[in-house]
N, C-alpha and C positions, 0 to 999 in steps of 0.2 A: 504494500500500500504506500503509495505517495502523498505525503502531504505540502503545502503552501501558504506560507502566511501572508496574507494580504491585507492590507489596510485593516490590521488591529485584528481580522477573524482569521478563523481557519479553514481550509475549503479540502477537502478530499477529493482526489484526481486518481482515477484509473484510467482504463479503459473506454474508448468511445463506443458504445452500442449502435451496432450496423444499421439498424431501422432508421430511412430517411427519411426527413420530412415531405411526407405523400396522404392521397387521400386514404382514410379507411373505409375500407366496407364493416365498419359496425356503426350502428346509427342507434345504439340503447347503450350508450354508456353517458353517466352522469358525473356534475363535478360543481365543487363549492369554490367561486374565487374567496382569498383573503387576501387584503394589504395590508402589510407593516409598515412602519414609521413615518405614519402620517401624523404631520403635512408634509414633511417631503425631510426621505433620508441621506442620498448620497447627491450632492451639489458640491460647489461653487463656494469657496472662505466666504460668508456673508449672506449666504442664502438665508439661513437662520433667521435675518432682519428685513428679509426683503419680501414686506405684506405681499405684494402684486404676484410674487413668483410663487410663492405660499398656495395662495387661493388657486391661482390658474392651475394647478396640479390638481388641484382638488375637484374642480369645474368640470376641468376637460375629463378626466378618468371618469369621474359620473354620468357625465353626458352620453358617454361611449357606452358605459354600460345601460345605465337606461334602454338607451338606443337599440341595447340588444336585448333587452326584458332579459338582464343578468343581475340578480340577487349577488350581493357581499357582504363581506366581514369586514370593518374597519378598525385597525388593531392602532390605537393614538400614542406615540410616545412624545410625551407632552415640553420633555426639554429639548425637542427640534424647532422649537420658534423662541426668540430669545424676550427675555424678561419687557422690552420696552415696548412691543406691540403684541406679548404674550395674551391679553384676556381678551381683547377683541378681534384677532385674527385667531385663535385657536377654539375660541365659541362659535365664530362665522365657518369654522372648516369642518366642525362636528354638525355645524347643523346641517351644510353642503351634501354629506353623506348620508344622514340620516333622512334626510328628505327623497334623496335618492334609495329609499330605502333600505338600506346598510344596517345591519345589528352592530353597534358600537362596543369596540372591543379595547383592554387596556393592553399597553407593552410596555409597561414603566414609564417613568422618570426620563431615567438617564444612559438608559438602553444597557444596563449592567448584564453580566454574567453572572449565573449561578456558579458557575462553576473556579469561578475567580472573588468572589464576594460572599461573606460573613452571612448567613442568613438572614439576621436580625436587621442587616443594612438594607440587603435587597428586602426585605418584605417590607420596609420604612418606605424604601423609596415607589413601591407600588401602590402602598397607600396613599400618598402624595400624589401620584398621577392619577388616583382612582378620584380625591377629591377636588382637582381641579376640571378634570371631565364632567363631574356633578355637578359644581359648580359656575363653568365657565359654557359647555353643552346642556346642560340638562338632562342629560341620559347619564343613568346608574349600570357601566359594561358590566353585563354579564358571562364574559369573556375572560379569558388573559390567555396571552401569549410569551412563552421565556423567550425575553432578548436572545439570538445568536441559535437559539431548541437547546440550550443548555438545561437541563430540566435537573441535575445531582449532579454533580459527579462521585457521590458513592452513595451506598444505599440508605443510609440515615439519611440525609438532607433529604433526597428526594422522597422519601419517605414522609419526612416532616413538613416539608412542603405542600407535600398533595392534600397532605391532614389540614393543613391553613390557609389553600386556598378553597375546597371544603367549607370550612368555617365561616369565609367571610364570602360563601356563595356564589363562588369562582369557579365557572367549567373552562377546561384547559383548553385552548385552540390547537387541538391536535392537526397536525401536518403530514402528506402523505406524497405529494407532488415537490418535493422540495428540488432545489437549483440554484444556479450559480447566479442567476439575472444580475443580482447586484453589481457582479464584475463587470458586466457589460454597462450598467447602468454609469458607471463612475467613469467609464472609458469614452461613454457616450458625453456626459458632461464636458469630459475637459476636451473632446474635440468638438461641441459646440461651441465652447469657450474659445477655444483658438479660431470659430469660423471656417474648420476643416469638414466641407457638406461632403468630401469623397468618401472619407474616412466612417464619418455620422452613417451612410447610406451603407457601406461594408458592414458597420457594426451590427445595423439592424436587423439583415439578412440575416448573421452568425448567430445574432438573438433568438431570432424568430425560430430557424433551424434548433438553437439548444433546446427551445423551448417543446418544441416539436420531442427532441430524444428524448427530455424529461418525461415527458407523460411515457412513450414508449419504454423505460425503464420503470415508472410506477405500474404500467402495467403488467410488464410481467413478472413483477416482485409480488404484485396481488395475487398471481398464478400459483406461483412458488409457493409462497408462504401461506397464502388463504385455502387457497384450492379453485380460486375463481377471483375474477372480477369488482371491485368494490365502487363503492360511490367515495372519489377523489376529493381531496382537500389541498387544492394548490397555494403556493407562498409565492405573492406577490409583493410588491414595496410602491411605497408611493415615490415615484422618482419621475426624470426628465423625461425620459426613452419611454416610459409609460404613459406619461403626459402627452407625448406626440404620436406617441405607433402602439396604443393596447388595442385601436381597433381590428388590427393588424394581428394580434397577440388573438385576440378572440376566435379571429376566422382561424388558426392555427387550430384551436384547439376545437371548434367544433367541423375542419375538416378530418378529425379522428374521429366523428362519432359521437361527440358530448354531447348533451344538453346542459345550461346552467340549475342550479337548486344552489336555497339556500343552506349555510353552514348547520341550523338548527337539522333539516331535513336528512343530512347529510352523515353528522354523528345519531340522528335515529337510528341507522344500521346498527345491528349486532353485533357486527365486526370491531366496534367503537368500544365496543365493550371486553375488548381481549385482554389479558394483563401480557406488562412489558416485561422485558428480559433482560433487555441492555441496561445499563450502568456504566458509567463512564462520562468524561467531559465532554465528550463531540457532541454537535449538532447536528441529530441526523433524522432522518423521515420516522414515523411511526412505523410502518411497514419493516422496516430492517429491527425497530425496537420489536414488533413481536414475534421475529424469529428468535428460534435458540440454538441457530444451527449460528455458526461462525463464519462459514464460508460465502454468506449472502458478502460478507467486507470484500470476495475477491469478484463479486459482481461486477458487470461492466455501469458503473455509474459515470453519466454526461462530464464530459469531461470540457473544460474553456480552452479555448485555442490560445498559445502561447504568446501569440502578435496582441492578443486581446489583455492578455496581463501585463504585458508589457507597456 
């Protein structure tokens, strides 16, 4: 297994799975979008401050999906807009989503790791972003999402974790379609930023393609592991390259056969309800947490093109 650290996370790199981005012949499989780090994660030094950039992310991704009678999960980590336009841009971006119908979901604070943070700290700083969504949105998430899917890294924490967010009436935003987007997401930024449209336009192809493997490796991990097919919970991010091309992303993914549902819909399945296996610091799909075989790690998971990390 290969690993890479990039920009503060960690990304697992194997193998590229053969399946191209093409049409499928199945027309009955379903799938839950979710975003993280809205209002908007990977930009631009200053984005943070920049109301106009904030919303248009928010806008445009909603509009796309409406457009496509697509149900989401809005996952808010609340210290991506900065303290001086923080209550009335981060109440204007929850209501954005909720209106577009969105189940409002929390991802912290300050986008911490479990796996790198004191429990006592990370469950401070979830409260903190749970009360400023109540306060600033008006929606009480009944969601959470672990920054990074760091859920323990040993079994006490995660353990103790699951008990407290339990407690405080927290269903976990299990993940099943996970991917590298991000990368491409940050790559896309700073060749917007330079005004590089060749580069922007390669990226997005590469995009849309990984995006394409991903589902094609979630789905045969749901073969594998399930014995069948399941109803998908894909990780998406509220970013640039989503801002301009999700409609683009969408047609991706219901040329494999999708239909949208929502995230409630979605964890109804039974399969939701399997206990996990894995332990450990990675952030990695549910689907691999409920096998207990080992060798799903030597699975061909989507891998980022080298030019693109670079």
């Amino acid at each position: 297994m290969k690993t890479l650290a990039i920009l503060g996370a960690t990304v697992v790199l194997l193998a590229t799975p053969s399946t191209a981005w093409s049409q499928s012949s199945r027309t009955d499989r379903r799938v839950a979008l979710t975003f993280d780090d809205i209002p908007l994660g990977q930009g631009q030094p200053g984005t943070r401050c920049d109301a106009d950039k904030l919303l248009a992310v928010s806008r445009r991704i909603t509009e796309a999906l409406v457009a496509n009678s697509a149900p989401s999960a809005a996952f808010i980590t609340t210290g991506n807009v900065c303290d001086e336009i923080r209550d009335p841009v981060l109440g204007q971006v929850i209501r954005i989503w909720a209106q577009a119908g969105a189940v409002i979901g929390n991802h912290g604070h300050r986008h911490l790791s479990l796996s790198r943070t004191p429990i006592d700290i990370y469950q401070a700083d979830l409260i903190h972003a749970d009360s400023l969504i109540r306060q600033l949105g008006g929606h009480k998430p009944r969601y959470f999402r672990h920054p990074f899917l760091h859920a323990g890294a040993d079994t006490g924490t995660m353990h103790a974790m699951d008990r407290w967010l339990e407690e405080q009436h927290y269903t976990v935003g299990i993940v099943t379609v996970d991917n590298n987007e991000w990368v491409y997401a940050r790559a896309y930024t700073m060749a917007l930023g330079r005004g590089d449209s060749t580069m922007m336009r390669r990226l997005v192809s590469a995009y849309l393609e990984h995006m394409d493997k991903a589902f094609a490796f979630a789905e045969s991990m749901s073969v594998r592991v399930i014995g069948e097919e399941i109803p998908q919970i894909v990780l998406l991010h509220a970013n640039e390259i989503n801002r301009d091309h999700i409609g683009k992303v969408l047609s991706v993914i219901k040329a494999r056969g999708y239909s949208f549902i929502s995230l409630d819909e979605a964890l109804a399945d039974p399969v939701y309800q399997r206990p996990t296996y894995y332990v450990g610091p990675w952030g990695i799909s549910w689907i691999l947490r409920w096998s207990s075989d080992s060798t799903v790690w030597r699975m061909d998971l989507p891998k980022t093109e080298e030019w693109v990390e670079q």
